[in-house]
DRENVO-934319 format. One line per 10 residues: number of its first residue (from 1); their letters; for each residue x, y, z of C-alpha. Coordinates in steps of 0.001 Angstrom, whole numbers, padded with zeros to 6 digits. Example, Ala and Ser with C-alpha at 12.3 -4.5 7.8 and 13.67 -1.06 7.14 Angstrom:
! residues 2
1) as) 012300,-004500,007800 ~ 013670,-001060,007140
END
This chain:
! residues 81
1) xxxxxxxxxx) 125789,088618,059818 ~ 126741,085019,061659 ~ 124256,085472,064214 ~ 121075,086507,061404 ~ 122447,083550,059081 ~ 123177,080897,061687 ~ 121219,082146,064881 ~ 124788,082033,066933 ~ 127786,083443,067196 ~ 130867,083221,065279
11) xxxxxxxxxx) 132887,080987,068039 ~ 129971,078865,067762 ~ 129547,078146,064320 ~ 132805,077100,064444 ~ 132602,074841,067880 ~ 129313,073489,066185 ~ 130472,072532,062758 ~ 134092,071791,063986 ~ 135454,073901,061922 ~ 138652,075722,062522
21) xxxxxxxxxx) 138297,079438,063424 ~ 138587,081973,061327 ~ 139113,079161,058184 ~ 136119,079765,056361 ~ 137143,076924,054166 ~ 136295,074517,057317 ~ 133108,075033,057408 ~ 130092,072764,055489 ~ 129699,074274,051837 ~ 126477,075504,052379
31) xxxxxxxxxx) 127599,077547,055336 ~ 130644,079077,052998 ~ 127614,079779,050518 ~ 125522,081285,052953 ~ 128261,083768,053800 ~ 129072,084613,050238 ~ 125222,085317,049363 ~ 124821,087536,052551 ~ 127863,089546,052093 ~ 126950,090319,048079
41) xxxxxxxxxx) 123271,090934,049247 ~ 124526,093429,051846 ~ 126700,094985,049661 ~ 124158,095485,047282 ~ 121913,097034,049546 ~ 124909,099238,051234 ~ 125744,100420,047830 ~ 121756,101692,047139 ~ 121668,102801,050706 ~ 122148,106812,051741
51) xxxxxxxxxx) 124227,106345,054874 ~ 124587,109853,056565 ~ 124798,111147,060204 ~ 127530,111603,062396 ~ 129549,108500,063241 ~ 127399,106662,065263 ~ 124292,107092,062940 ~ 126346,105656,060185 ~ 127794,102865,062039 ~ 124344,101835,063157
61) xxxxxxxxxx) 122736,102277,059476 ~ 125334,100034,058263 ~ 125251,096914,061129 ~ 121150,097812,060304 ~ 121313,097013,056195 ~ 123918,094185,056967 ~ 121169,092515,059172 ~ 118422,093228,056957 ~ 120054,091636,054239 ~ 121204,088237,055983
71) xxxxxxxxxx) 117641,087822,057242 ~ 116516,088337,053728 ~ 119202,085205,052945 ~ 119009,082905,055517 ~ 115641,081224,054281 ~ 117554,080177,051348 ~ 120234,077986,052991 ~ 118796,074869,054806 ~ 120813,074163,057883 ~ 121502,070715,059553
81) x) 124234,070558,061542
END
């Protein structure tokens, strides 16, 4: 989900906004909002999503409809950092 929302990785998010790791509080507001958003959108969509297969086929369905759903949300969040 960090890298759809923010186009980088957790660690950098972090480095970038000096934020303290793994302190979502730290980070600017509209990051925090970004990540609420995109976690209710994806659960949304998990929760109308079939997700069968063996392990691996659900694992992947799953990291698939989490990614779909933070692309969906990060137009909404204007970043400037």
């Amino acid at each position: 989900m960090t890298r759809r929302l923010f186009g980088c990785g957790t660690d950098e998010l972090y480095e970038e906004t000096e934020g303290r790791r793994g302190d979502r509080t730290t980070l600017p507001q509209d990051a925090q909002s970004a990540y609420i958003v995109g976690e209710t959108a994806a659960t949304h969509r998990l929760k109308a999503t079939d997700i069968d297969g063996n392990k691996r086929e659900r694992h992947q369905q799953i990291i698939d409809t989490v990614e779909d759903a933070s692309e969906q949300v990060k137009g909404i969040f204007p970043w400037n950092w």
